[in-house]
N, C-alpha and C positions, 0 to 999 in steps of 0.2 A: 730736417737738414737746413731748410731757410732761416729757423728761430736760433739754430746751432750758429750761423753762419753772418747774421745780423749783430746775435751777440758780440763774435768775436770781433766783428769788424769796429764796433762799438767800442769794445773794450780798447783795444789795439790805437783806433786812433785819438785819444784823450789826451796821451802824453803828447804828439805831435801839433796838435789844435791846442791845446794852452800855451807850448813854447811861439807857435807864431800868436797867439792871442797878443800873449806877455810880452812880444818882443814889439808888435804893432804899438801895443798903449806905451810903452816906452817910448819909442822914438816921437811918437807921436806927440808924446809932453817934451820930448825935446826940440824939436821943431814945429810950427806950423803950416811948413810945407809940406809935410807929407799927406797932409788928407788933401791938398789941392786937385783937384779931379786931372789934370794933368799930367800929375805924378802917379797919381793912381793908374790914368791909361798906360804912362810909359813901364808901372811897374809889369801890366801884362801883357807887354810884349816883349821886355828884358825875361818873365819867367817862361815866354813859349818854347825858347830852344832850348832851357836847361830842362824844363820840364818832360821834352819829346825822349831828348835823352837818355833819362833819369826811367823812363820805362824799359827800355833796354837791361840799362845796369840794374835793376832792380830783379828780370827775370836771370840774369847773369848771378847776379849774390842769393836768388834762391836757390839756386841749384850746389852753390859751396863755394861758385869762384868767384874772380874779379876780372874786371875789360876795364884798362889801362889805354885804351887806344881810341875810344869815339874821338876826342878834340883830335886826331891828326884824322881819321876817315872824313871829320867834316871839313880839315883844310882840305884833303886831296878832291874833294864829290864837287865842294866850291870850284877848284878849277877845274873838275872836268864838264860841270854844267856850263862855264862859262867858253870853254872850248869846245862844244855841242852849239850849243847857241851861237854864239857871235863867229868864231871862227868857221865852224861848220854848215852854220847857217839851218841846224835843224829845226822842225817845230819845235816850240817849248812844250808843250805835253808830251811830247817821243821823247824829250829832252831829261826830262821829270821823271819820268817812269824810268828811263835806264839809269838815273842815279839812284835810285832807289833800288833798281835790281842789284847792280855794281856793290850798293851797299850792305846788304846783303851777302853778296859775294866778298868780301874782305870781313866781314862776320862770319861766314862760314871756312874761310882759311883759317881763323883764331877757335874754332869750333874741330876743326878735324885734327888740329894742332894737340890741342888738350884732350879732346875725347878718345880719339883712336891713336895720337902719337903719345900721349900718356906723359905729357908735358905739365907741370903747375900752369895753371891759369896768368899766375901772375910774371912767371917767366917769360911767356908765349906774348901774351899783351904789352907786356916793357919791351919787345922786342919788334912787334909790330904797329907799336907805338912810333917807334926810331924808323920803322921801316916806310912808312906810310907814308911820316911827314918828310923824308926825302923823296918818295914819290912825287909828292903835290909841288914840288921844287923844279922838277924836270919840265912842267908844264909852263910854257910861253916866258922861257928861259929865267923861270925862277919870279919872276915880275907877277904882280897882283893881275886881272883883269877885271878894267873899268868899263862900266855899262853896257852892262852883259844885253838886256834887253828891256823895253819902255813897258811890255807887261806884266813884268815880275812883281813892281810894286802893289797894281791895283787889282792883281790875284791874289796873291796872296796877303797882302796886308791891306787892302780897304775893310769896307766897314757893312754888315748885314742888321739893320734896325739896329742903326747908331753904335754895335758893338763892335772892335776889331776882330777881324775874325780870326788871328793866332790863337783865341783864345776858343773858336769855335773848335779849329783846329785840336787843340789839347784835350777837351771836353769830348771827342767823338774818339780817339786814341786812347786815353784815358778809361774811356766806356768799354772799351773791345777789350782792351787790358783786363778789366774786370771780370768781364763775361772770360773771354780766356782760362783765365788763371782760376776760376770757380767754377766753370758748370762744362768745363770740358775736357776729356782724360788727356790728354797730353798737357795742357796747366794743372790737374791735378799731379802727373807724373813730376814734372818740376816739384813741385812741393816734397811731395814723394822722397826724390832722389837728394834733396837738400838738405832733408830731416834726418834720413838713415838711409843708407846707399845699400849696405846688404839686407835689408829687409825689401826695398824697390826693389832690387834684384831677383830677390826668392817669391818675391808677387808676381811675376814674366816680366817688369820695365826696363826696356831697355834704354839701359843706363847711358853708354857712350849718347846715342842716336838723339834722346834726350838735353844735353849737354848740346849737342850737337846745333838742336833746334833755337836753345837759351840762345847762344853767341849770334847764331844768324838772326833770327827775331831783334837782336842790339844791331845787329850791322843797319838792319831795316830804318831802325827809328833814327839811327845818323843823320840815315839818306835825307830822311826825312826833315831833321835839322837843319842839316845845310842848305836845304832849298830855301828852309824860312831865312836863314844865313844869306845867301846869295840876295835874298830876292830883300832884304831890310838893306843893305849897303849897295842892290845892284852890282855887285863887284865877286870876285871869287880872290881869294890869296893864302900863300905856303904857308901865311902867320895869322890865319881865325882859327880857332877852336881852341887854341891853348888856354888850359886849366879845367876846361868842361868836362873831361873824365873828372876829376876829384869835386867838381860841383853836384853832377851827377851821382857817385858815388855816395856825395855827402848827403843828397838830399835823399836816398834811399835809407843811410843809415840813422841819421835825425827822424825819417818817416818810421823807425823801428824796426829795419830790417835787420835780421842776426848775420854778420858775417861769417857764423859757422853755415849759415844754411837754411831751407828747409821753415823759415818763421819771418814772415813780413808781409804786406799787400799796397797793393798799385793806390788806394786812395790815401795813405798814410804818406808815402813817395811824394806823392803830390803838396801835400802838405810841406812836406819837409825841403822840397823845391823854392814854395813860396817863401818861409822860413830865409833859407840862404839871399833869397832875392831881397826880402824886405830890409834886413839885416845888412846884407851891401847896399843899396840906395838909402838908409839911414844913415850909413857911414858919410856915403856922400852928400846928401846934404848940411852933414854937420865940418862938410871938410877936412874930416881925417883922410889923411895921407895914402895912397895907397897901399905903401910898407906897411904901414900900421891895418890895412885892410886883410891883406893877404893873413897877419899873426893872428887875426880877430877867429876866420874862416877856419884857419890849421885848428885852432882851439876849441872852436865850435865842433868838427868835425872829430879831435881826441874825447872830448867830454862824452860826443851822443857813442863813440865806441866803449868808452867806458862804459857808460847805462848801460849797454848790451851784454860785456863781459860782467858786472855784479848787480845784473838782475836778479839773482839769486836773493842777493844781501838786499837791493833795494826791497822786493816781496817781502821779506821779511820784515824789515821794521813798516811798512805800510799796512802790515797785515795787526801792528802793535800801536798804531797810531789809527789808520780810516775805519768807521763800524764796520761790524761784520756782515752787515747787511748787505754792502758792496760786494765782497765776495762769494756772498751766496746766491746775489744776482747773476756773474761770471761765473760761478760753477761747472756749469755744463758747455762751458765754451774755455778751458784751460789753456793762457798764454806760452807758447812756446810749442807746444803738442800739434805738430801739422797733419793732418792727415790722408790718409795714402792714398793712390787714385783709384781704391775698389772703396775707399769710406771709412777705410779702418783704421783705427790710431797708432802710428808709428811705435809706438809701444805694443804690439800686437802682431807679433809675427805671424803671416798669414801660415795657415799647411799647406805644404807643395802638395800637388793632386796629379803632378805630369812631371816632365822632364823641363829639364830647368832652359830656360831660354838663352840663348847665347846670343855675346853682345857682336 
């Protein structure tokens, strides 16, 4: 199961690790400000909140759907920390912990939404997309709030053996993610229900509750962004997080994740995070326009959905071009095949042995 599971992780993140390779040494010959260790810092702090995100949406697209709504949960979480704090006068760890719970809880309304009100994903999410960010509007009459509090910065953004530690941050999220989504049945049931929903079904996974688990697990890692959010600007306002769903999104699908479902992993995500970050801070240091930024991004994000939809056709001709040596290494770790949370290949309907679980 470990040599099964190395492999495919192997295999899986190749495509995403070359496009940031490729896209590093580019820019890299086009400026020589990017390797300035300066730049380098700021690029891992620019990737910490797309990247916390970007876990979320990623357990959300393995289960089939999509969350449209993180950028407004982390405008609304931004002023509510910042109205806990300065206006309420709470501790900032009581502070912290209920944006996080809070956040959660607006994942789990877009969770019971799709799961049990049997709504698209994507309807649900565009709707409390709109719904959220007039939320965060109501708060201290629409107005941003400034200097929230003097130890936001050096909790969360100073520095542990000279490293920022956003980056600590992402590194321990990131890790949990892992372990989650590989060695424990409810991340295997995600896979599961993403791949083939009536074979999870006929295994006993309940499918809604599942689903259920995907959107709240996203609400969490908002929370989580917006603290990094508050605490980098000290401020909370109705107008952060906008575009960070589609960055987040993007970097799960540049990381390989299928937006049918059911085929993708958290360190690929990661990858595909860095990717969208290095790729906008190139842009910027060459001066392009932001107009020009934003058509680069949309682009980037059609192409990596393309790969996904004719992966078929790309296997193919790579199967007529790369030795076959390669392939026979990936054998036994088959891209796209996820498998279910008893072990079994979604190609393998299990035999019911009992009465069927109801969702």
């Amino acid at each position: 199961m470990r040599t099964r599971t190395l492999r495919l992780l192997t295999v899986s993140i190749i495509g995403p690790l070359a496009a940031l390779v490729l896209s590093s040494v580019v820019i890299a010959f086009s400026t020589d400000r990017f390797l300035d260790v300066r730049n380098l810092e700021n690029l891992s702090l620019q990737v910490s909140i797309i990247a916390l995100i970007a876990v979320g949406s990623t357990l959300v697209i393995l289960t089939g759907g999509i969350d449209l709504s993180p950028g407004s949960q982390v405008a609304v979480l931004t002023m509510l920390l910042g109205t806990f704090v300065k206006f309420q006068h709470q501790p900032l760890g009581l502070a912290v912990l209920e944006v996080v719970v809070i956040g959660g809880g607006l994942g789990l309304v877009n969770g019971i939404l799709v799961a049990y009100g049997r709504i698209p994903s994507f309807i649900v999410t565009l709707g409390t997309l709109t719904a959220y960010k007039g939320w965060a509007f109501l708060f201290n009459n629409g107005s941003p709030i400034f200097s929230v509090s003097d130890q936001l910065e050096p909790i969360f953004y100073g520095r542990w053996f000279g490293v920022p530690r956003p980056l600590y941050y992402v590194l321990v999220l990131y890790l949990i993610g892992f372990i989650f989504l590989n060695y424990t049945i409810p991340g295997r049931a995600i896979y599961s229900v993403g791949g083939n929903e009536v074979a999870a079904r006929l295994s006993g996974i309940n499918v809604a509750r599942t689903r259920l688990v995907a959107f709240t697990l996203a609400g969490c890692t908002a929370g989580l962004a917006s603290i990094l959010m508050t605490a980098r600007l000290n401020s909370g306002s109705p107008n952060y997080g906008a575009g960070f769903e589609l960055q987040a999104i993007g970097a799960a699908v540049i990381g390989g994740a299928s937006l049918a479902g059911g085929y993708g992993n958290i360190v690929s995500t990661l990858l595909g995070a860095l990717t969208i970050v290095v790729v906008q801070n190139g842009l910027n240091l060459n001066d392009v326009p932001t107009s020009w930024q934003q058509i680069v991004l949309g682009f980037i994000i059609v192409f990596a959905v393309g790969v996904d939809s004719w992966k078929v056709q790309i296997a193919a001709l790579a199967r007529r071009v790369l030795p076959p040596v390669v392939f026979r290494w990936a054998r036994a770790a088959p891209i796209g095949q996820a498998p279910t949370a008893t072990g079994r290949s979604e190609r393998e309907v299990p035999e019911v042995t009992g009465p069927r679980k109801e969702e």
